[in-house]
N, CA, C and O atoms as CSV, one atom per row, in Angstrom:
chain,resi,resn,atom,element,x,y,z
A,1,UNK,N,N,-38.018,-19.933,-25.834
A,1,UNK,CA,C,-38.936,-18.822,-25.761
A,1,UNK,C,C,-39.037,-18.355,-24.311
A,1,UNK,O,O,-39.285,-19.149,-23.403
A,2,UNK,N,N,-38.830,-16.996,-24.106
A,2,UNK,CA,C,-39.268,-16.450,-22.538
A,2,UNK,C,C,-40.677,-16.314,-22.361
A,2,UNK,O,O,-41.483,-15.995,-23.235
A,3,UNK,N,N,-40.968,-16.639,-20.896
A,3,UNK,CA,C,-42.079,-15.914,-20.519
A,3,UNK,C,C,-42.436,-14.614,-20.291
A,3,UNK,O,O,-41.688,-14.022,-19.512
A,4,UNK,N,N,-43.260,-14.055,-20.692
A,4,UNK,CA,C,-43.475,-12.899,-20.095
A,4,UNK,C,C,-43.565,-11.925,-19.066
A,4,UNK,O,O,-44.543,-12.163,-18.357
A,5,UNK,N,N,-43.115,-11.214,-18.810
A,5,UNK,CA,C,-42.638,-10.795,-17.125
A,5,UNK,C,C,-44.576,-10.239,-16.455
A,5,UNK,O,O,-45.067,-9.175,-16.834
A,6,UNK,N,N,-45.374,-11.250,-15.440
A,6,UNK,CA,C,-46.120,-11.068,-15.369
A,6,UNK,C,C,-46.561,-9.941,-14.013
A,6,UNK,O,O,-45.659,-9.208,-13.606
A,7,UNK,N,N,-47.301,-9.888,-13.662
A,7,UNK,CA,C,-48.103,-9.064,-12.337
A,7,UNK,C,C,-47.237,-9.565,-11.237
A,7,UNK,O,O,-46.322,-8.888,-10.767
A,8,UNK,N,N,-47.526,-10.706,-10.854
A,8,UNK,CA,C,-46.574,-11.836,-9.946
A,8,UNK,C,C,-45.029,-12.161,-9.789
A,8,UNK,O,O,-44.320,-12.219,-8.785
A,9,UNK,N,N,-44.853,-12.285,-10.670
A,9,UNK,CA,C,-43.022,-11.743,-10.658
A,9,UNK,C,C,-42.799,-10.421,-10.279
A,9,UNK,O,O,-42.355,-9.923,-9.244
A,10,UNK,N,N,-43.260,-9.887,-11.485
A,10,UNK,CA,C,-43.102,-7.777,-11.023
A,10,UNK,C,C,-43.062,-7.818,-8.968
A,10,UNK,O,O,-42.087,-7.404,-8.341
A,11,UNK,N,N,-44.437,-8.446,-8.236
A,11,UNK,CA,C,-44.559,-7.919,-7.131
A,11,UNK,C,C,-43.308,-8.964,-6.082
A,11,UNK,O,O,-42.878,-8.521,-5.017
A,12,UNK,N,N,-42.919,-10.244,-6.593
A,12,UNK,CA,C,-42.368,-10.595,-5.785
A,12,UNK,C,C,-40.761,-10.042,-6.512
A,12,UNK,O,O,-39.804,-10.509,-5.895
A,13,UNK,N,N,-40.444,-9.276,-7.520
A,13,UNK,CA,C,-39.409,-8.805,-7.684
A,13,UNK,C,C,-39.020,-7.390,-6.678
A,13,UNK,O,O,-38.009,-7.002,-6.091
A,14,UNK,N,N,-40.153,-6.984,-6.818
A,14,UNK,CA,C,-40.765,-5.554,-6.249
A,14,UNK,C,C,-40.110,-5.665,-4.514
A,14,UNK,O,O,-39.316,-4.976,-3.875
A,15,UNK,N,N,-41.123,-7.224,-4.129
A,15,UNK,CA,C,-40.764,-7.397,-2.513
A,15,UNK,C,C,-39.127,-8.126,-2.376
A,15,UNK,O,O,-38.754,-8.507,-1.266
A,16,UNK,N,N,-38.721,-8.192,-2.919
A,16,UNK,CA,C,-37.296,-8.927,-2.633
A,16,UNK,C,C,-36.800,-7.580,-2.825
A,16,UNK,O,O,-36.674,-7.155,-1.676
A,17,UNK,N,N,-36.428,-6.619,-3.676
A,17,UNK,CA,C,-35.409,-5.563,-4.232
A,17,UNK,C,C,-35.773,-5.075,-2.542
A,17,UNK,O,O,-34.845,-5.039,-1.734
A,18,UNK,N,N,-37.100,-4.737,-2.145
A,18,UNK,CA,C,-37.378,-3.704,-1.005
A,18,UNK,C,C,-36.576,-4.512,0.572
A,18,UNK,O,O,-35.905,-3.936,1.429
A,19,UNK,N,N,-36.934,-5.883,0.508
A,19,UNK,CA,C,-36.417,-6.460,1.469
A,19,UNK,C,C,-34.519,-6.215,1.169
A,19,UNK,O,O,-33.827,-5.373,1.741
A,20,UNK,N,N,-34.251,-6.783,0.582
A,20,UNK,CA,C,-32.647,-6.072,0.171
A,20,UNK,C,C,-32.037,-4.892,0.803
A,20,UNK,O,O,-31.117,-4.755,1.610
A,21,UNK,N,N,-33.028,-3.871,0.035
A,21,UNK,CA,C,-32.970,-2.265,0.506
A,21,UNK,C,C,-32.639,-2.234,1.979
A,21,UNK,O,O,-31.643,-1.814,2.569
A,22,UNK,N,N,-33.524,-2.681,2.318
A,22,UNK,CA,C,-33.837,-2.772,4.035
A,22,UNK,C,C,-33.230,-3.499,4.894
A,22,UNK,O,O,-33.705,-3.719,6.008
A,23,UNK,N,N,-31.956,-4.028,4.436
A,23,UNK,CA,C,-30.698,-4.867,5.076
A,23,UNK,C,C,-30.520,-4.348,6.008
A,23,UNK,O,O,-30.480,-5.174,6.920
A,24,UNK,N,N,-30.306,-2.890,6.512
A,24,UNK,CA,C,-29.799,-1.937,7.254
A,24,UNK,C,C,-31.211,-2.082,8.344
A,24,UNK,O,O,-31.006,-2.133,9.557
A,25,UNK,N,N,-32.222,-2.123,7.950
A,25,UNK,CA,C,-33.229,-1.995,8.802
A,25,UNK,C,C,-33.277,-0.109,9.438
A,25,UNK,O,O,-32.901,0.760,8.652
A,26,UNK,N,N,-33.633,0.183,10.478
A,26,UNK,CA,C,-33.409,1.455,10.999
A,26,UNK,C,C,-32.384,2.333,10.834
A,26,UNK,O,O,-32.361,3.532,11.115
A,27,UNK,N,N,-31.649,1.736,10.420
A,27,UNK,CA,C,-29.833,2.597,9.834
A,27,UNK,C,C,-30.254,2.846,8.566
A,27,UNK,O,O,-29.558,3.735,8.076
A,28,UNK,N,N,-30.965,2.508,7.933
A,28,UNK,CA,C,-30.832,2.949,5.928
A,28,UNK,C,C,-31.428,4.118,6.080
A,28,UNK,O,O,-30.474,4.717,5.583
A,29,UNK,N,N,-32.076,4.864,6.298
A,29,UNK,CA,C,-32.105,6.351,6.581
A,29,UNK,C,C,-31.081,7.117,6.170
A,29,UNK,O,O,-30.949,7.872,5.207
A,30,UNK,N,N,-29.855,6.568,7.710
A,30,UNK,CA,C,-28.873,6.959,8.018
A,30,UNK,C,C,-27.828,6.954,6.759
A,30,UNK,O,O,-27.205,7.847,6.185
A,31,UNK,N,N,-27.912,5.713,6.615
A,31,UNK,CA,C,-26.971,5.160,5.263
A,31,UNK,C,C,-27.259,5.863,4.032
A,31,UNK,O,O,-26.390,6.033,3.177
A,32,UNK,N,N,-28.135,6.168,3.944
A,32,UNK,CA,C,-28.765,7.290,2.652
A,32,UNK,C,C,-28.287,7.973,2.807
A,32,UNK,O,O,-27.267,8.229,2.166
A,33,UNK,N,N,-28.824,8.809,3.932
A,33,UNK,CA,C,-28.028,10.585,3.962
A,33,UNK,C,C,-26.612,10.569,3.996
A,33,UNK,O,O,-26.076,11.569,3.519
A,34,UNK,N,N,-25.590,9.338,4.615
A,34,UNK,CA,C,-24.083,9.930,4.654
A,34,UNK,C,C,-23.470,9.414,2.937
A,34,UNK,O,O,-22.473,9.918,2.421
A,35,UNK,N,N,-24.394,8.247,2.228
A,35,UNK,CA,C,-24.291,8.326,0.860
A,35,UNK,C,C,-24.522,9.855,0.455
A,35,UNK,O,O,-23.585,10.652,0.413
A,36,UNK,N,N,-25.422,10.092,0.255
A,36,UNK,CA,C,-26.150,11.658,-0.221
A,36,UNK,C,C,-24.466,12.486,-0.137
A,36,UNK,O,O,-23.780,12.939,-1.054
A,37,UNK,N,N,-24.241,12.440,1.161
A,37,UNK,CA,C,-23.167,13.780,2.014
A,37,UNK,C,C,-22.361,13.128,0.984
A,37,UNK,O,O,-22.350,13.737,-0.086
A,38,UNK,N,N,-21.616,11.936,1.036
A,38,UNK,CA,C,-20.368,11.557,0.631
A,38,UNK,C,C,-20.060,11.929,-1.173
A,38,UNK,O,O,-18.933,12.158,-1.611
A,39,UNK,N,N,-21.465,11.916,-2.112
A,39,UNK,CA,C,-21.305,12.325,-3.254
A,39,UNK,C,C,-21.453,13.481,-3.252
A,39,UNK,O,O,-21.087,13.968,-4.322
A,40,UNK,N,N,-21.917,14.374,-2.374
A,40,UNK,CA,C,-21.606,15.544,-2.447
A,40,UNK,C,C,-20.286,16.243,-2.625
A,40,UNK,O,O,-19.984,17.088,-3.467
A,41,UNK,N,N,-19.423,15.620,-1.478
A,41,UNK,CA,C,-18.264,16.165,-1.146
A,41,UNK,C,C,-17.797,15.751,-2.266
A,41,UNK,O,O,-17.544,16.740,-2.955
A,42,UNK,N,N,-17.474,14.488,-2.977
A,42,UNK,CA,C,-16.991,13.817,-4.046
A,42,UNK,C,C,-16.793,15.217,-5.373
A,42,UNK,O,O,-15.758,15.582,-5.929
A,43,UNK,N,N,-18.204,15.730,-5.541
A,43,UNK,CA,C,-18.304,16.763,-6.708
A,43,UNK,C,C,-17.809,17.896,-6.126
A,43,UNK,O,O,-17.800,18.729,-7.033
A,44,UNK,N,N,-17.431,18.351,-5.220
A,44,UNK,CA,C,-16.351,19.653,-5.071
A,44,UNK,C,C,-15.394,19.783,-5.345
A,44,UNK,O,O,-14.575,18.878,-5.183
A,45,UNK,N,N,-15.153,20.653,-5.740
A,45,UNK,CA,C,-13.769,21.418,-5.920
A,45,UNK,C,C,-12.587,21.343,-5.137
A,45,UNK,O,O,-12.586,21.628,-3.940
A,46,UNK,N,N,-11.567,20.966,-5.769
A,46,UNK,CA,C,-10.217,21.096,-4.409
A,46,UNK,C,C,-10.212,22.431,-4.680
A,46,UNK,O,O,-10.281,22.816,-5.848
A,47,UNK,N,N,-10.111,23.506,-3.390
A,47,UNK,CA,C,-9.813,24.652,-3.412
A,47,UNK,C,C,-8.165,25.356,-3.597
A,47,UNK,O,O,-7.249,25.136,-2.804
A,48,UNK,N,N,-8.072,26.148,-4.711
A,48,UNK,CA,C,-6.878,26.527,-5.449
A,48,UNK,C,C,-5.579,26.101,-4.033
A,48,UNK,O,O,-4.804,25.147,-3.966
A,49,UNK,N,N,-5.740,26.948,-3.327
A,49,UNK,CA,C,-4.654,27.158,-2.484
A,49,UNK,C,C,-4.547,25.488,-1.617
A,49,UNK,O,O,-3.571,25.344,-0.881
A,50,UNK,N,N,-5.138,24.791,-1.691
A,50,UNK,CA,C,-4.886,23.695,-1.350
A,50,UNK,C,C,-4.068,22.725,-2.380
A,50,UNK,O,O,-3.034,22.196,-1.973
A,51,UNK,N,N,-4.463,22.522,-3.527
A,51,UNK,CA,C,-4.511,22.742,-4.660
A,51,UNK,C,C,-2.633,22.842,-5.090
A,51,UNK,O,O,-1.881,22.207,-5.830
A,52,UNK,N,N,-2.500,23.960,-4.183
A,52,UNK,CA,C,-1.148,24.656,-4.768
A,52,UNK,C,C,-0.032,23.302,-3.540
A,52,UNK,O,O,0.828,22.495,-3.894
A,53,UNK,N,N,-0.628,23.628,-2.001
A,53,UNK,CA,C,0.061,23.297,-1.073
A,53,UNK,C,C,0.587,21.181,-1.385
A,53,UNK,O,O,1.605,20.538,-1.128
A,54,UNK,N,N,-0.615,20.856,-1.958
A,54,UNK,CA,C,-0.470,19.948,-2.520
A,54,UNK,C,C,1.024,19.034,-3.487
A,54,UNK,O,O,1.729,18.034,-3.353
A,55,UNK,N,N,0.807,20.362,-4.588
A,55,UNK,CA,C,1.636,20.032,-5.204
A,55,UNK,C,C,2.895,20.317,-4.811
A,55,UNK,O,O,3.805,19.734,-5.401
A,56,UNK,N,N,3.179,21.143,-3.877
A,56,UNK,CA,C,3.995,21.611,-3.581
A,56,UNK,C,C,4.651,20.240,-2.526
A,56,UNK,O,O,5.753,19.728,-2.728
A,57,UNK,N,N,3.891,19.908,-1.632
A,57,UNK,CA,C,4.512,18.645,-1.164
A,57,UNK,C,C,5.073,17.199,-1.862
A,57,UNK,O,O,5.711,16.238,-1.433
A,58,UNK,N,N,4.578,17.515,-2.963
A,58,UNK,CA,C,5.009,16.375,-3.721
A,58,UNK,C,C,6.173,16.179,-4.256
A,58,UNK,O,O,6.941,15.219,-4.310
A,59,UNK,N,N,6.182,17.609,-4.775
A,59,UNK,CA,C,7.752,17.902,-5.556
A,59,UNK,C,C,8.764,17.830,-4.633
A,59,UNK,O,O,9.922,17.572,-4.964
A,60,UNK,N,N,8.195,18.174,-2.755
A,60,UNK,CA,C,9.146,17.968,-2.118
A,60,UNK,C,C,9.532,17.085,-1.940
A,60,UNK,O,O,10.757,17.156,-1.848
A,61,UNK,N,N,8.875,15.436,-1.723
A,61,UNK,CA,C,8.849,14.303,-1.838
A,61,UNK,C,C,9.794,14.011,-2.806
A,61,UNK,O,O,10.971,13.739,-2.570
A,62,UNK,N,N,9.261,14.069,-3.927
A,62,UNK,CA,C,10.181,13.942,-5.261
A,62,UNK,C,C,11.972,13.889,-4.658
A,62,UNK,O,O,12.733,12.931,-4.520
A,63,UNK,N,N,12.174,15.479,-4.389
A,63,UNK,CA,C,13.134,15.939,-4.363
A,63,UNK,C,C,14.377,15.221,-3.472
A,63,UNK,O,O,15.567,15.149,-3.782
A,64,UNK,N,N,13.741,14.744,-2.335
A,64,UNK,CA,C,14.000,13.783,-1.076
A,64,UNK,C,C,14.961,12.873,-2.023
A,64,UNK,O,O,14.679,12.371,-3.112
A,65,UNK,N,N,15.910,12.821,-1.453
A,65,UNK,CA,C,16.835,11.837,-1.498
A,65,UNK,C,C,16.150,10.121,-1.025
A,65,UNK,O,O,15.590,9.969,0.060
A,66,UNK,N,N,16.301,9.080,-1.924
A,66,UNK,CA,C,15.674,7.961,-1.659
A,66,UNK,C,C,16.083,7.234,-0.062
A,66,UNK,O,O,17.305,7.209,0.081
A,67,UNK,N,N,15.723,6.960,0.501
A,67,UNK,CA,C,15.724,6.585,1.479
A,67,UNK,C,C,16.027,7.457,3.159
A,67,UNK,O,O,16.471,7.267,4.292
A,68,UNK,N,N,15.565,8.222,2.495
A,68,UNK,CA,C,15.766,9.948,3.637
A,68,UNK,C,C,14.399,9.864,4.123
A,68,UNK,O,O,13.547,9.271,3.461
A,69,UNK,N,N,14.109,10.460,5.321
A,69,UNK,CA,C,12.827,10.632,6.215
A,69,UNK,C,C,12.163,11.744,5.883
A,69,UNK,O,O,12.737,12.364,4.988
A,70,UNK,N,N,11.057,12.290,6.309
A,70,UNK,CA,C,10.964,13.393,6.300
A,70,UNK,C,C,11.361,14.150,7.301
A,70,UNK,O,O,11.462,15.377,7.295
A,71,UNK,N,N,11.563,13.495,8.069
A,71,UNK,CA,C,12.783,14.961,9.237
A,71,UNK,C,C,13.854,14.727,9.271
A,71,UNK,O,O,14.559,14.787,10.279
A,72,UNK,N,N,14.454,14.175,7.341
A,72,UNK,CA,C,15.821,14.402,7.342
A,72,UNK,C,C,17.020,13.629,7.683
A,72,UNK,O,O,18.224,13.803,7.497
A,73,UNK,N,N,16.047,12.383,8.447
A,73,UNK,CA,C,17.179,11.342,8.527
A,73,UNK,C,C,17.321,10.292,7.650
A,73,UNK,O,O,16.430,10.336,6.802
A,74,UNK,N,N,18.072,9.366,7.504
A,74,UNK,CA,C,18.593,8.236,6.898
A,74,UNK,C,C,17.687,7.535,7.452
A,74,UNK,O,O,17.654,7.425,8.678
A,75,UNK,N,N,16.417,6.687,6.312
A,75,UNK,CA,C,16.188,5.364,6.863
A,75,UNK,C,C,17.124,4.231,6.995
A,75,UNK,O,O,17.915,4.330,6.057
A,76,UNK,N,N,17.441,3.079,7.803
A,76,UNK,CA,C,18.598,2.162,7.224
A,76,UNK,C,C,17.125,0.616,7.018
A,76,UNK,O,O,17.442,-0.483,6.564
């Protein structure tokens, strides 16, 4: 049988999660907002023409003879 999750657990669950939080001390601010920034950027859009230039390097890749550089020389 469990116990019931009382007043006293709740607050020392409460103070451990916050002490945790606060690993960073004066930096978690910081650490928030470049989290915040970083899922931001995450949900944008690759913009078309990038998009295009992209693929376009790849196929060049592709195309590359195996063991060729990209400026065309012979790796040995």
């Amino acid at each position: 049988m469990t116990k019931p999750f009382s007043r006293t657990r709740a607050a020392r669950a409460s103070r451990k999660n916050a002490s945790t939080v606060d690993l960073l001390g004066s930096n978690s601010e910081i650490a928030r907002k470049l989290k915040q920034y970083h899922d931001e950027l995450l949900s944008l859009e690759v913009p078309e023409r990038f998009a295009e230039l992209l693929g376009k390097l790849e196929q060049a890749e592709r195309a590359r003879a195996p063991g060729e550089t990209a400026d065309g020389e012979v790796d040995r």
